[in-house]
N, C-alpha and C positions, 0 to 999 in steps of 0.2 A: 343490566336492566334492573329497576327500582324489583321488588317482591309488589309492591302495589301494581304493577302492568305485567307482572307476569300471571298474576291472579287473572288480567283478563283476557289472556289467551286461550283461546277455546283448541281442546283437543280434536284428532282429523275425526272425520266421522267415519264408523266401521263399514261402513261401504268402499272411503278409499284403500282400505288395508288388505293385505293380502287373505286367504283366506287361511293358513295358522297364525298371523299375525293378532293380539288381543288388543283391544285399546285402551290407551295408558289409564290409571287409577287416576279419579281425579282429585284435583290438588282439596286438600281440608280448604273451607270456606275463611275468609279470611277475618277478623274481630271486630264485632261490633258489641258495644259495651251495651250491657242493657241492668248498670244502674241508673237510679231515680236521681233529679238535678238534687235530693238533700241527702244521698249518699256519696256522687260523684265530691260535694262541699266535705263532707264528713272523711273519704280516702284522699281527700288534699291536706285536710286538719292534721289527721291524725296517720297516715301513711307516707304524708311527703308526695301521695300520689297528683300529678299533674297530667292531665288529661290530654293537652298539645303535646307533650312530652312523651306518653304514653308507648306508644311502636317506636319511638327512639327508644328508650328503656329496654325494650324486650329484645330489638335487635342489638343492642350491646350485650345484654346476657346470652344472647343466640352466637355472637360473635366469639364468645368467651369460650364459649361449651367445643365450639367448633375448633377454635386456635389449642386449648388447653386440655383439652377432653374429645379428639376426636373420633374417638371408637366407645364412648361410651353408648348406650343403646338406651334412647330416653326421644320421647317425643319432644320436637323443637317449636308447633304451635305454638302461637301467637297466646290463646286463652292458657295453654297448661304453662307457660315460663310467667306469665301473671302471673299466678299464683305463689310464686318464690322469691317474686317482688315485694309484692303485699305484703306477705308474710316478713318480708326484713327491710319493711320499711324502705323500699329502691336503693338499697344499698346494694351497687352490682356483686362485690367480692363475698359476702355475708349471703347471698339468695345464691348463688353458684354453690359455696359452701354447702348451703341446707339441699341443691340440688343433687350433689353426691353424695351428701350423707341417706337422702331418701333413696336411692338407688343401693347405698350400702347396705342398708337397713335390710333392705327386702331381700337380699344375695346372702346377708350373712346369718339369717336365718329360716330358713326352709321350713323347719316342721310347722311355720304359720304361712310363710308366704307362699307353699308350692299349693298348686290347685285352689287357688281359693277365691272360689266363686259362691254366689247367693245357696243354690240347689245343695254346695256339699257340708250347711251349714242348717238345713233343715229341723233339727233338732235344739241348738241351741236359739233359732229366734222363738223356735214355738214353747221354751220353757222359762220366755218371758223377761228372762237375762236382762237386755235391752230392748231398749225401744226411741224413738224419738217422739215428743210430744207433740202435738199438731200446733201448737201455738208457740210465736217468740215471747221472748221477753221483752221490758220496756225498750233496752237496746238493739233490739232485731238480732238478740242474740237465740239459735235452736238450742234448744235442751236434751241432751242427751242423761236418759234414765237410766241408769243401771241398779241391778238388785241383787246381789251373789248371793241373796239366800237362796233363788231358783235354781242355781248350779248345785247338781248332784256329783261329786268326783267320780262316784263309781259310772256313773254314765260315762263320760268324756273328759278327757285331760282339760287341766285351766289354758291350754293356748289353743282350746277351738275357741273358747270366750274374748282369748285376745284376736285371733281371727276376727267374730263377727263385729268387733269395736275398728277396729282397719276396717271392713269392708263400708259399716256405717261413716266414717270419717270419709272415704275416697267420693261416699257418692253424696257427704252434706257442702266437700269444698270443691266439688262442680259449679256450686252456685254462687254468682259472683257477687248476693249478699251476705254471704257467709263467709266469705274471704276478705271483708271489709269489717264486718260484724263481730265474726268470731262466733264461738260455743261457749253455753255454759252447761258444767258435767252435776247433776243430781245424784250420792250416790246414796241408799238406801240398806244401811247396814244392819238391817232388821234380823235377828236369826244367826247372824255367822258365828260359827264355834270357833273353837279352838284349832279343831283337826281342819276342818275349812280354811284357813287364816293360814295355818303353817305351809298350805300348797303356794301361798306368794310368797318367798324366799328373797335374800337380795339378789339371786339370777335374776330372776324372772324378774323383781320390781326392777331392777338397774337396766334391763333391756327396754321395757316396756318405756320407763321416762326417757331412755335416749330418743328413743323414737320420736314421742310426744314432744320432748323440747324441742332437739335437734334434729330429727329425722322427718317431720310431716309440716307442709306449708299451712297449718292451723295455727290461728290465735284460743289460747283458752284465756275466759276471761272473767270466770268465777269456779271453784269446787263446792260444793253446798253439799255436806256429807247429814243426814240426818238417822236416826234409831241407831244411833252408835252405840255397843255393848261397850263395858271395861276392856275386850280385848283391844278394841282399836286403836288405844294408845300403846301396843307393842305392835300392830299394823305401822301405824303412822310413824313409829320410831323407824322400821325398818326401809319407808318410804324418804322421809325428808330428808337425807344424807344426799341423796340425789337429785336435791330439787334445785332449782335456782330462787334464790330468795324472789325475786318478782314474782315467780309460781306459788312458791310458799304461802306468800301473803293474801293469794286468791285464794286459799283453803278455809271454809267455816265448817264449825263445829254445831250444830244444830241440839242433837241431844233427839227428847222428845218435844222440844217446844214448836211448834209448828209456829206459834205466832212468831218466831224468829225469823222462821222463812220466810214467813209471810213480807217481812220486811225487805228481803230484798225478790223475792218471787211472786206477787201478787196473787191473790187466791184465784182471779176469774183466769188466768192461764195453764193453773194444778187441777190437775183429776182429785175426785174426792179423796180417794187415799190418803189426801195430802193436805186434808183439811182445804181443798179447794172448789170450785163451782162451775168445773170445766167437765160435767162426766166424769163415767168411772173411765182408770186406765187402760188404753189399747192398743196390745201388742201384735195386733193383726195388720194395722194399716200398715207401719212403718216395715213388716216381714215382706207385703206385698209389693212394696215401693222396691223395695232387694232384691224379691224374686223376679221381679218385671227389667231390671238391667243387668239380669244373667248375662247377655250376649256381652254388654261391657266388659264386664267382669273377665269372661273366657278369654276374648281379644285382651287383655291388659294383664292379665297374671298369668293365662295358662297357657302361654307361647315358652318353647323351652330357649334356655337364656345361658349364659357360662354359669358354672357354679359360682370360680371367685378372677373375674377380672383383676386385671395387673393394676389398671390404673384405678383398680375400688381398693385398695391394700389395707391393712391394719391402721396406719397413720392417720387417711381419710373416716375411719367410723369417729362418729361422734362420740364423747365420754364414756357415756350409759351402754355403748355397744361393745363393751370390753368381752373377752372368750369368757367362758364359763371356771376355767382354771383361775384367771387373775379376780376371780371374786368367789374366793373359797372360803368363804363364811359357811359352817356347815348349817345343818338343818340341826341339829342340838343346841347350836348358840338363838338360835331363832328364836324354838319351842321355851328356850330361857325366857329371852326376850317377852313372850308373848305368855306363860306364866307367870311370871312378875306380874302382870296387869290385873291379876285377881285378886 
């Protein structure tokens, strides 16, 4: 029987069941797209995506996971295997790919992915860290702010900051114009020292871009780094060895020129901070958007899981997710690194 007619069988009603008997959970609802006919044209342009096509597509990556993968433990929805599509352009072999590697991601490192929900993260939205802007860009792209001058190290380790950027990322590619769209990342390098700078390591960067490239069905599709000090070019040294040139190239270097920004981020969508006309910055709305899909959040991360699955093995992590041994670059070659820049 089709999945289209088994969606419309209605489970018995609890009156015919016995009385220990519970009635079945019902099935997730099944996909109805709810983009606009000039984004549906736009993920035909630019994703390959074809809309008759569509549930064919997803039931071959459904079919894949099932024949090739089946004990991995991953939701097989209709809307969340979109998203791995999109993301690789309906190539089924390449979006399966990205499907295990995001699975990998989250098993092979724990001190960010265990418990991690909106409530145990309370401290870093409210110190401003990130935020999302209320407005897109010209491309319907969201903006995601970041500011590591707000991070205090003696407060909290830098991977509750990588935490709250995964939690922001899982709940802007819910949206199925964001999944067409993409992000663009603002970063606000205003403030950061020395000793700040040396806590992002090649560990930690080389994890972090495995994720981003290879591990999360996100398009990034600008960096717009602005108030850069002299250290960030021993930052950015220590970042691009692990980019892909396509990401590379989305990286600008702003400085203090705002009217730079301005040209590709237009003023009436920047808080004034930002020499923009959109109010001051507000790290309140986007905390509340967070805290308000806690119950998400708990159902999707905080169910316990294997540590490390057979079929998640070393082979399947994507590049950047290599052990902390095979990228023994110490913290003195770093500190090199990032004194040279003064």
């Amino acid at each position: 029987m089709s999945e289209e007619s088994d969606s419309l069988r209605t489970s018995p009603s609890v009156a015919s069941l016995s009385e220990n008997e519970l009635p079945p959970a019902p099935k997730p609802p099944g996909y109805v797209c709810s983009l606009s006919e000039e984004l549906v044209t736009k993920a035909r342009e630019e994703l390959q995506e074809k809309p008759e096509w569509r549930l064919r597509d997803v039931q071959a990556l459904r079919d894949m996971v099932r024949k090739d993968f089946p004990n991995l433990r991953t939701s097989l929805d209709d809307a969340f295997l979109l998203r791995f599509l999109r993301a690789r352009k309906f190539d089924y072999d390449r979006a399966l790919q990205l499907l295990i590697n995001y699975h990998s991601c989250r098993r092979s490192w724990p001190e960010v992915f265990h418990n991690l929900k909106p409530s145990a993260l309370k401290d870093v939205l409210a110190s401003g860290f990130l935020t999302v802007l209320p407005h897109t860009d010209p491309r319907g792209c969201h903006i995601l702010c970041l500011r590591p001058d707000r991070w205090i190290p003696s407060n909290y380790p830098i991977t509750e900051n990588i935490r709250v950027i995964y939690l922001t990322l899982e709940k802007l590619i819910q949206s199925e114009e964001t999944q067409v769209n993409g992000i663009v990342i603002l970063a606000d390098y205003k403030g950061v020292s020395l000793s700040k700078a040396s806590h992002f390591g090649p560990f930690i960067a080389k994890k972090v871009i495995g994720i981003l490239q290879d591990g999360f069905p996100i398009r990034i599709k600008a960096v717009h780094v602005v108030n850069e000090p002299r250290i960030f070019k021993g930052i950015f040294a220590i970042i691009k060895p692990f980019l892909k040139e396509k990401i590379a190239n989305r990286f600008f270097l702003h400085g203090s020129d705002l009217n730079s920004l301005h040209t590709n981020l237009p003023k009436s969508i920047l808080p004034k901070e930002y020499g923009g006309t959109a109010g001051e910055l507000d790290i309140a709305a986007w905390s509340a958007v967070l805290l308000a899909s806690e119950e998400d959040f708990v159902r999707e991360f905080c169910q316990p899981v294997p540590a490390c699955d057979s079929i998640l093995g070393r082979a399947l992590l994507p590049e950047g997710l290599t052990s902390e041994a095979q990228c023994d670059d110490s913290m003195r070659a770093v500190k090199s690194q990032l004194y040279s820049c003064y």
